[in-house]
PAZAPA-4460 file (N, C-alpha, C; in steps of 0.05 Angstrom, whole numbers, plus 32768, in hexadecimal, padded with zeros to 4 digits):
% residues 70
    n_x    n_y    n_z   ca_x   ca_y   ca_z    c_x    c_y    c_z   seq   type   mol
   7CFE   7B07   7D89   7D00   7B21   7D7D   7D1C   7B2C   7D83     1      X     A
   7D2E   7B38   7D70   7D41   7B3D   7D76   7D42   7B5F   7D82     2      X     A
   7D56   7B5D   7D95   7D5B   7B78   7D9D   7D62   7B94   7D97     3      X     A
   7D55   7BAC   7D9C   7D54   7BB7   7D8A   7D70   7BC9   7D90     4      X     A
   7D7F   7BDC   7D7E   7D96   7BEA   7D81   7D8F   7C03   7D7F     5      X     A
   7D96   7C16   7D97   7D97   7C32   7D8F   7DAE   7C3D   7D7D     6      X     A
   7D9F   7C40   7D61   7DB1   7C4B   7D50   7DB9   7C6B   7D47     7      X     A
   7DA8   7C76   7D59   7DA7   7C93   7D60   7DCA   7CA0   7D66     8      X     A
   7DCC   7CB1   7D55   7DF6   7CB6   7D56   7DF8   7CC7   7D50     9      X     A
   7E07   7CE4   7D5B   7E09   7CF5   7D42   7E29   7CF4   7D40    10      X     A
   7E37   7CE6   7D2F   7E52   7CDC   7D2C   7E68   7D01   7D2B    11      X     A
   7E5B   7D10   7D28   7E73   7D2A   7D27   7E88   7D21   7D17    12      X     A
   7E89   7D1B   7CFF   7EA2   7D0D   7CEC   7EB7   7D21   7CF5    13      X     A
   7ED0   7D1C   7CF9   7EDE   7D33   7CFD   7EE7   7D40   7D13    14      X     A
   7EDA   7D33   7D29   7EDB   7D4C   7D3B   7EDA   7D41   7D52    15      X     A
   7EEF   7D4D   7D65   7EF3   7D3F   7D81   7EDF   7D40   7D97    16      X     A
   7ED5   7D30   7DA1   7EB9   7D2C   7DB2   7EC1   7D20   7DCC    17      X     A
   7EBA   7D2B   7DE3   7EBD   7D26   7DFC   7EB2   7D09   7DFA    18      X     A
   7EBE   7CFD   7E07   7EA7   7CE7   7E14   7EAC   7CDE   7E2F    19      X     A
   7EBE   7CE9   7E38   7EBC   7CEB   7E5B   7ED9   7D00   7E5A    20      X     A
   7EE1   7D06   7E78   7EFA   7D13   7E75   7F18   7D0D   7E76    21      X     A
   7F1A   7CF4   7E72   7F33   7CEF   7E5B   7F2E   7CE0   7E49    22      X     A
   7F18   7CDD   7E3D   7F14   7CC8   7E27   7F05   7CD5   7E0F    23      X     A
   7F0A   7CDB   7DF8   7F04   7CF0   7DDF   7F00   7CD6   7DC3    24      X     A
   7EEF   7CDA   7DB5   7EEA   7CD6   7D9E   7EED   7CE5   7D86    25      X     A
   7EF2   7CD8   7D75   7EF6   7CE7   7D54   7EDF   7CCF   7D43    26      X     A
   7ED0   7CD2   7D32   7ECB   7CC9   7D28   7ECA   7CC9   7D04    27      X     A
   7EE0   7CB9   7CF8   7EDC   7CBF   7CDF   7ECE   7CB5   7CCC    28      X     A
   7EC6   7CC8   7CB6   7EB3   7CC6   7CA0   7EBB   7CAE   7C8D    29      X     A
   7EB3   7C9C   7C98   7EB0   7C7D   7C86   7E98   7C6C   7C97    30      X     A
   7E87   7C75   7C89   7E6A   7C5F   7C93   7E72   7C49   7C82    31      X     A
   7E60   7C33   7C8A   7E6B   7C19   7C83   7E56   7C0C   7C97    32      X     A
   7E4F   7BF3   7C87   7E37   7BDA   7CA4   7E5D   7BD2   7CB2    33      X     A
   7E6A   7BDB   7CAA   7E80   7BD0   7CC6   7E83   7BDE   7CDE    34      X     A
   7E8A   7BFC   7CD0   7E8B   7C11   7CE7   7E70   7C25   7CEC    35      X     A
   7E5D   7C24   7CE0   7E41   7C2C   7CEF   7E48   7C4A   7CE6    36      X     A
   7E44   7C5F   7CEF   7E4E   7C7E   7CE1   7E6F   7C83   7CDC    37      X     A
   7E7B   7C6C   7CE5   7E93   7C79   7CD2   7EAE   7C66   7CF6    38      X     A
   7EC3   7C62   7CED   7ED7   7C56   7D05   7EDC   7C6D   7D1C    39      X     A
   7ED0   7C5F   7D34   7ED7   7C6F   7D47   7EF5   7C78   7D57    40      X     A
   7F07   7C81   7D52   7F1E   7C87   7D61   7F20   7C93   7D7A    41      X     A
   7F29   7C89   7D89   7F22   7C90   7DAC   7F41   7C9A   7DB1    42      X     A
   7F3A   7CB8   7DBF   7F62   7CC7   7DC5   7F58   7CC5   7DEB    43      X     A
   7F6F   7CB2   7DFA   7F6B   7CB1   7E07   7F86   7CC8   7E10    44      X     A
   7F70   7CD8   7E2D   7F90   7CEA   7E3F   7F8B   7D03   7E30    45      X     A
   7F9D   7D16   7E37   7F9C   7D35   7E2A   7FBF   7D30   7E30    46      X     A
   7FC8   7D43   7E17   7FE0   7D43   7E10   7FF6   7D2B   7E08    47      X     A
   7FFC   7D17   7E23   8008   7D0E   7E03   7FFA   7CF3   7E0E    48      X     A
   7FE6   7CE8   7DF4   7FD0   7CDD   7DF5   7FD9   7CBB   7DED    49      X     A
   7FB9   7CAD   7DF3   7FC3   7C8F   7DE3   7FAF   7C93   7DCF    50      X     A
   7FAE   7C8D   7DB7   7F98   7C8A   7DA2   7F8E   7C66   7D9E    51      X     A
   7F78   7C69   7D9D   7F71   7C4E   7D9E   7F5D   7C4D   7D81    52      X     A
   7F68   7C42   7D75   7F57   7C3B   7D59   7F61   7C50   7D39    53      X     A
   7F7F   7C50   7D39   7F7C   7C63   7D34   7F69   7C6B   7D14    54      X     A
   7F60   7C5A   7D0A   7F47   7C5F   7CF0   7F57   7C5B   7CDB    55      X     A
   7F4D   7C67   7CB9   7F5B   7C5F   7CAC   7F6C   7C73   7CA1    56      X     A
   7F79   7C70   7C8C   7F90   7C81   7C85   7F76   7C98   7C73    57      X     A
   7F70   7CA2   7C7C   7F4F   7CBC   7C73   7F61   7CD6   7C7D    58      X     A
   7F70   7CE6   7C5F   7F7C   7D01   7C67   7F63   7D0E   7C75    59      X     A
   7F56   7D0C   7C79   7F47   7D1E   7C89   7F41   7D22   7CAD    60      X     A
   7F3D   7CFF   7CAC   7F3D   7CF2   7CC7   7F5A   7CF4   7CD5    61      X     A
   7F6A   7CFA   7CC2   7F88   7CF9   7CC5   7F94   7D0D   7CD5    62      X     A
   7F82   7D25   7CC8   7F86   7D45   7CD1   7F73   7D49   7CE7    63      X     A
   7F64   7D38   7CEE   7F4D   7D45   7CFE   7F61   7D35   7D19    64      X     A
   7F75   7D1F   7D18   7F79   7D16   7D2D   7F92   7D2A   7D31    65      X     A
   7FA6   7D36   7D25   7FBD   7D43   7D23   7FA5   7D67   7D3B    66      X     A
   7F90   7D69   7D2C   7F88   7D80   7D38   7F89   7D7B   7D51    67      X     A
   7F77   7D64   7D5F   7F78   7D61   7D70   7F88   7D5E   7D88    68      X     A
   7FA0   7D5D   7D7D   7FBD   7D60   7D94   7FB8   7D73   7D9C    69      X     A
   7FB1   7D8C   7D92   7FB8   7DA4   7D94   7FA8   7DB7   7DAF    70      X     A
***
C-alpha cells in the first residue's frame, strides 16, 4: 500500500509566510502536478536576503517578491 501524503496547504499565493525566523516563503499562483499549489520561493535573512527558487517570470509573484524587501 502506498504511503499516504499530507496534502493539506494553505499556499497564501502572494504573500510572505514565516516559516521559522530567518527563513520566509512566497508562494506563487501556478498549480501544476509539478509544483503542487503553485513554486515555492524561500527569502532567506531579513534585509539583504538570499532568495532561493526564485519562481517564474509571474508579474505578480514578481511584485509580491519586490514587496517583500520592504
Amino acid at each position: 500500500m502506498p504511503p499516504e501524503f499530507d496534502t493539506d496547504f494553505d499556499p497564501r499565493h502572494g504573500e510572505l509566510v514565516d516559516v521559522s525566523p530567518l527563513l520566509r516563503r512566497i508562494v506563487c499562483n501556478n498549480p501544476s502536478k509539478y509544483t503542487f499549489h503553485g513554486t515555492g520561493t524561500y527569502v532567506i535573512g531579513h534585509g539583504d536576503v538570499a532568495v532561493v527558487d526564485p519562481g517564474p517570470r509571474d508579474p505578480d509573484h514578481v511584485e509580491a517578491l519586490l514587496r517583500a524587501r520592504r
